[in-house]
N, C-alpha and C positions, 0 to 999 in steps of 0.2 A: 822814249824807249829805244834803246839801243839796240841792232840787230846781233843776233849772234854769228860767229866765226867762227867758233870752235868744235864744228860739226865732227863727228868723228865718223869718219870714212870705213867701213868694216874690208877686209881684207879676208880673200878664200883661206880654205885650209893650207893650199899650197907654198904661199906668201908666208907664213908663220915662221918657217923653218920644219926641217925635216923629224919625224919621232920613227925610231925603232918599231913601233905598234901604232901606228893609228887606224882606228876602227871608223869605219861610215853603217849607220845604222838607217835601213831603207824602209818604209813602214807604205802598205798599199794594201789595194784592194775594197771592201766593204769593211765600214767602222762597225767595231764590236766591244762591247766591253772588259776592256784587260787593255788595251794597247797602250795605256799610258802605264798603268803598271809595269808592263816589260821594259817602257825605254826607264823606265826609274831603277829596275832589276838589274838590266844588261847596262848599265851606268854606273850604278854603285860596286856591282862583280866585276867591270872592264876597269873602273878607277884602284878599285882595291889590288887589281893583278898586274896594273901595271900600263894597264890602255891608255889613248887618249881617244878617248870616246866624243865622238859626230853625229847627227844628224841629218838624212836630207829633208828640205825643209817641205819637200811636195812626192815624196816617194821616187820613182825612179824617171818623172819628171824634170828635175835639180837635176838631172845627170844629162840632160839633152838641149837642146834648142828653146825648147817649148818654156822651159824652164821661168819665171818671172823675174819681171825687171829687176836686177841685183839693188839699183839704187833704194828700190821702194821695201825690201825685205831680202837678206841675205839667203844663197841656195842651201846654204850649209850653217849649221850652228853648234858648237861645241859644248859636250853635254857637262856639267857637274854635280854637284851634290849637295855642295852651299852657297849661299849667297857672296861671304867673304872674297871668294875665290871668283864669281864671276865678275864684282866690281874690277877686280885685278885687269881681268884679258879687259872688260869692257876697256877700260884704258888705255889698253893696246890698240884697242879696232881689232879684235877680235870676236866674233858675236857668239857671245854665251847664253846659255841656259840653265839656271839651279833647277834639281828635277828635286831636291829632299824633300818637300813637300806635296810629291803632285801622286803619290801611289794610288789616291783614289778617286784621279780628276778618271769625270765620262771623256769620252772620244777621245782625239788624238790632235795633236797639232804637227805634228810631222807625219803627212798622208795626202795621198791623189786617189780620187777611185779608180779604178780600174781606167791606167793611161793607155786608151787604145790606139795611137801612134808607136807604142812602145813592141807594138806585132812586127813593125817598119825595120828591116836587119841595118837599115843605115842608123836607126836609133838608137839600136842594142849598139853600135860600132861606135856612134859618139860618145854614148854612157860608159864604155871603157874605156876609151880615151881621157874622159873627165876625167874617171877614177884615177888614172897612173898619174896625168897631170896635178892633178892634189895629193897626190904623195898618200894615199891611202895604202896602209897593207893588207888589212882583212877587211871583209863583207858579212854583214849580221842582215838579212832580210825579214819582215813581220809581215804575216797574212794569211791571205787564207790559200784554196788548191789554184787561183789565178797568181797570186804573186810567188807561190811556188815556182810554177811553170815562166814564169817570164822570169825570174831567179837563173833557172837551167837554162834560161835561152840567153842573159848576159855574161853568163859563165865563159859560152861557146865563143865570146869574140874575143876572149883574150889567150894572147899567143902565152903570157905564164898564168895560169891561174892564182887570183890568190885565195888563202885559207877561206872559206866560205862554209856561212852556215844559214839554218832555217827553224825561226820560231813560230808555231800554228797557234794560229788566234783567227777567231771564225765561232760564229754564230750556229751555224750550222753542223759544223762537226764531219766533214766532208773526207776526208782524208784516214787512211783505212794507220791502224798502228799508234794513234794517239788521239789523247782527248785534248781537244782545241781549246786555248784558254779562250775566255767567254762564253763558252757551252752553256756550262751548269748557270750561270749568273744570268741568261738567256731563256732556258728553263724555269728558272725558278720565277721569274716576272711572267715567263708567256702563260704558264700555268695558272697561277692566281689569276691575272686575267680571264683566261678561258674556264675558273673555276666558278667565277665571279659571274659570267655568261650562263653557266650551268645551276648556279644558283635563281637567278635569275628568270629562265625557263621554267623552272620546277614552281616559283612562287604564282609566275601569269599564265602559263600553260600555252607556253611557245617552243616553235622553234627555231634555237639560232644556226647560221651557219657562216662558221669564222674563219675569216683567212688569216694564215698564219705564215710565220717566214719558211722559205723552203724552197730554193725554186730549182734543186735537182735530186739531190739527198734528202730532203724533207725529212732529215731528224731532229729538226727544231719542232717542226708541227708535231710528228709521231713522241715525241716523250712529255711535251706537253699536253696533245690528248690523251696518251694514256694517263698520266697524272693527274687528268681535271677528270678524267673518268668520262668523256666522251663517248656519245652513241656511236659514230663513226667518226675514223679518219681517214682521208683522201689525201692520199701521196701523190707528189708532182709526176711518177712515172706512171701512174692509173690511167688506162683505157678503159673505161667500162662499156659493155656492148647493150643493147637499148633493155635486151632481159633483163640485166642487172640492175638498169638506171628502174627498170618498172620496180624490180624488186625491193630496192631502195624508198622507192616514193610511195607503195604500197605497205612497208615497214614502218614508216616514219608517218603515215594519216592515222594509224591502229595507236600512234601512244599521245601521252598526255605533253610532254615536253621530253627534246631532247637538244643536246649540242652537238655540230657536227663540225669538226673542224679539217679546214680543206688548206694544201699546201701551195705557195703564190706561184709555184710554176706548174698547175694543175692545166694541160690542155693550153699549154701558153699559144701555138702556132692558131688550134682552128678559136683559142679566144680572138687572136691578132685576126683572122682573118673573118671573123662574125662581129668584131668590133666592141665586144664583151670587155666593159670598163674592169672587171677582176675576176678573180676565181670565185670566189663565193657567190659573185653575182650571174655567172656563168653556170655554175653547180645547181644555181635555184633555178633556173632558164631550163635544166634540163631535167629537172625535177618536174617542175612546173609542166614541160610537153608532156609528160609519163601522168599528168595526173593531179601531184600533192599542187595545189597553188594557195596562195596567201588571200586571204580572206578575216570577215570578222567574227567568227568564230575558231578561228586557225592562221594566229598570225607566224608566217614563214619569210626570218627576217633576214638579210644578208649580212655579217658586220664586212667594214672594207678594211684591207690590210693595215696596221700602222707601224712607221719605221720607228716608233719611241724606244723598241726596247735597245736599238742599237746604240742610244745614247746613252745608256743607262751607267751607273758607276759600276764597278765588279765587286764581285760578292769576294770574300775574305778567303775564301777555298780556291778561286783563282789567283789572288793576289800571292798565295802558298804558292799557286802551279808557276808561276811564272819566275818567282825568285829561285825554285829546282830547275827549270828548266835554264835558267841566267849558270847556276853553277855548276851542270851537267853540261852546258855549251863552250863554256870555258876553260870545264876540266879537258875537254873534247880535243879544244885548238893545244893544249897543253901535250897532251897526246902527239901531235902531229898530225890530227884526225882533220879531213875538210869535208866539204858538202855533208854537214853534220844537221841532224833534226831529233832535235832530245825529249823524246814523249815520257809522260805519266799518266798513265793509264789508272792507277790505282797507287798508293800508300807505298806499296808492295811490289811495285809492276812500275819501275820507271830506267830508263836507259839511254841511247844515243842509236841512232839508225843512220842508213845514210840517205841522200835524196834517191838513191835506183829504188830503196826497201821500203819508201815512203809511196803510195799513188792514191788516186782519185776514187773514194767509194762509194757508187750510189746505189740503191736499196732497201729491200727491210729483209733481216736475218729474221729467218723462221719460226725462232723461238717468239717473236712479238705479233706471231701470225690471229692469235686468238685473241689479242689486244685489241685488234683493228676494228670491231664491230661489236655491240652489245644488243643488236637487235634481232640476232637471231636470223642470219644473211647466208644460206648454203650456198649460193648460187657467186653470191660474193665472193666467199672462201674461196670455191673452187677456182675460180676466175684469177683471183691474187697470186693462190697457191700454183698453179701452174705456168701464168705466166710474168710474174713481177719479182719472185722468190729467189736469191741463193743462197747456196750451202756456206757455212763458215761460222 
C-alpha cells in the first residue's frame, strides 16, 4: 500500500481572495430545533443574492484562540447548495459544505454552547480582528437572548462596524417581539410528552410532577402545560411562601391523578444550595414537608428533565419561519439596514426590528393567569397575580 501525498491542505476564508459580500454565519448558544434549517435558508437566500456564504465552525469560538486545531477540522467552512459545487472548492482546499439536503437535519454542526470566555473583552477584541483578517463583510449571528447579547458585545470592538444581523431560534421563546424559530416544534414534542404523563395519571391514579425546559422565561413549560392540560404549572420565577406550598399539597391529596409541570429553573439557587438533583425533585421535597408524600396508595412520582426535545428535527411551520426570516434579513442588508432581527410573529405580523427594539422577556402575561392552575388554588392566584405578573 502506497502512502498518500496528496493531502489537501484547506485554507481560511482570507487566503481565497477577496469577495464583494462575504457573509460569516455564527450560530451559538443552546441547540434547538430549526438551526440547521436557517444555515440552509440564509444559504440558499445569501447564494441566490449574491453572497458568499460561511460558517464558523464552533460559533464565536472560530473567531478566538480557543478555537480548535485548524489541522484536525477547518474554523471556517463555506456554505453551498450543491454537491457539484462543493467538489469544485474542495479541490481548491477550500472546505465546503452542500446544505441542499440538510433542511431538516436535528441540531447543528456549526455551534458552541454558550462560549463563556467569549465575556473576556480581549476575546470579543480577537474575534474582530479574525473577522477583518478573513475579509468578511457582514455578520449573520443564530441564537437565542445569550448569543444576542454577545452579538452586541462583538459589535462594540470594531472601530467600522459591519452590516450585522440577528436570527432567534430558541426553545424557549425568550425574547420579547418575535416567535423564536424552534418554539412551536418544542411545544408541539413537550406536549405530547406531558400529555402522555397526564394520560397516564388518570389510568393508575398518580401524580406526576414534570420538569420541563425553562430555566428563566418558562414558556416552553407554560404552553406545554397549558396544552397537556396540566393541574399546575410552576414557572422558574415562582417563590411560593409555605401557605401556598400547604395549599398546593393539600389540593393535590383531595384528587384522583394529576400532572404538574414545573420549569428547570424553578428555585435553582436554594436547589444549588440544598443539593436538590432537579426541579421536580425539589417541588416533591417541598410538597412532601407540607404533607402530600409518596406512598402506596398515592404514588407522587418526580419525572427528571430531558434535553431530547432540543435534538429534535423542526416541524414544517418552522422550517416556513426561518426561510421569511432568511428573506426578510436580506431584504434588510438591501436596505442598508444593520443590527437587523426579522420576526414573525404570526402569517400577518412579520417585519425587521433592530437589536435596541429586540430585549430579554421573562414572565407570564396575565391573560395565561387562569391557565396556571386547575385545582382550584386562591391563595396561588393571589400570590402569582401580585407578585410574578406584568401588563402587556
Amino acid at each position: 500500500m502506497t502512502d498518500r501525498t496528496d493531502r489537501i491542505e484547506f485554507g481560511p476564508p482570507g487566503s481565497v481572495g477577496s469577495a464583494d459580500r462575504r457573509l460569516l454565519l455564527v450560530f451559538d448558544g443552546g441547540d434547538a430545533p430549526g438551526y440547521s434549517s436557517v444555515a440552509v435558508a440564509l444559504t440558499e437566500e445569501g447564494t441566490r443574492r449574491g453572497y458568499e456564504v460561511w460558517a464558523a465552525a464552533e460559533g464565536f469560538r472560530s473567531l478566538t484562540r480557543d478555537a480548535s486545531d485548524a489541522s484536525r477540522s477547518p474554523r471556517f467552512e463555506r456554505l453551498i447548495v450543491g454537491r457539484q459545487e462543493r467538489y469544485a472548492l474542495l479541490a481548491k482546499g477550500i472546505p465546503a459544505r452542500s446544505m441542499g439536503r440538510r433542511l431538516l437535519d436535528a441540531g447543528s454542526d456549526f455551534r458552541s454552547e454558550r462560549y463563556e470566555a467569549f465575556r473576556e473583552r480581549d476575546r470579543r477584541r480577537e474575534a474582530a480582528a479574525t473577522f477583518a483578517s478573513q475579509k468578511f463583510t457582514h455578520l449573520v449571528c443564530v441564537g437565542g437572548n445569550g448569543t444576542l447579547e454577545g452579538t452586541k458585545a462583538l459589535l462594540e470592538e470594531f472601530a467600522a462596524r459591519p452590516p450585522a444581523a440577528f436570527v432567534n431560534v430558541s426553545i424557549d421563546n425568550d425574547l420579547a417581539g418575535d416567535r423564536a424559530i424552534g418554539f412551536l416544534s418544542g411545544v408541539e414534542a413537550g406536549a405530547t410528552v406531558a400529555h402522555g404523563l397526564w394520560e397516564d395519571a388518570y389510568t393508575h391514579k398518580r401524580i406526576y410532577i414534570l420538569e420541563m425546559m425553562g430555566n428563566r422565561s418558562g414558556r416552553h413549560a407554560l404552553h406545554c402545560g397549558v396544552a397537556a392540560r396540566a393541574h399546575l404549572i410552576v414557572l422558574p420565577f415562582f417563590r411560593f411562601t409555605d401557605e401556598v406550598v400547604a395549599e398546593i399539597a393539600a389540593a393535590l391529596s383531595c384528587v384522583d391523578h394529576a400532572l404538574v409541570v414545573v420549569a428547570e429553573g424553578y428555585e435553582r439557587d436554594r436547589r444549588r444550595a440544598d443539593g436538590a438533583p432537579s426541579a421536580s425533585q425539589f417541588f416533591k421535597q417541598q410538597l412532601e414537608a407540607a404533607g402530600l408524600r409518596d406512598g402506596d396508595r398515592k404514588r407522587i412520582i418526580a419525572e427528571p428533565y430531558s434535553r431530547f426535545l432540543r435534538g429534535l428535527r423542526p416541524s414544517f411551520v418552522d422550517v416556513s419561519a426561518a426561510y421569511l426570516k432568511a428573506s426578510l434579513l436580506f431584504g434588510a442588508f438591501e436596505e442598508g439596514r444593520t443590527e437587523a432581527i426579522p420576526y414573525v410573529l404570526a402569517s400577518n405580523d412579520v417585519g425587521v426590528r433592530t437589536f435596541a427594539e429586540v430585549a430579554r422577556e421573562d414572565g407570564v402575561e396575565p391573560a395565561f393567569l387562569p391557565l396556571l392552575e386547575h385545582l382550584g388554588l386562591p391563595k396561588f392566584q393571589a400570590l402569582v397575580r401580585e407578585r410574578f405578573t406584568f401588563g402587556g
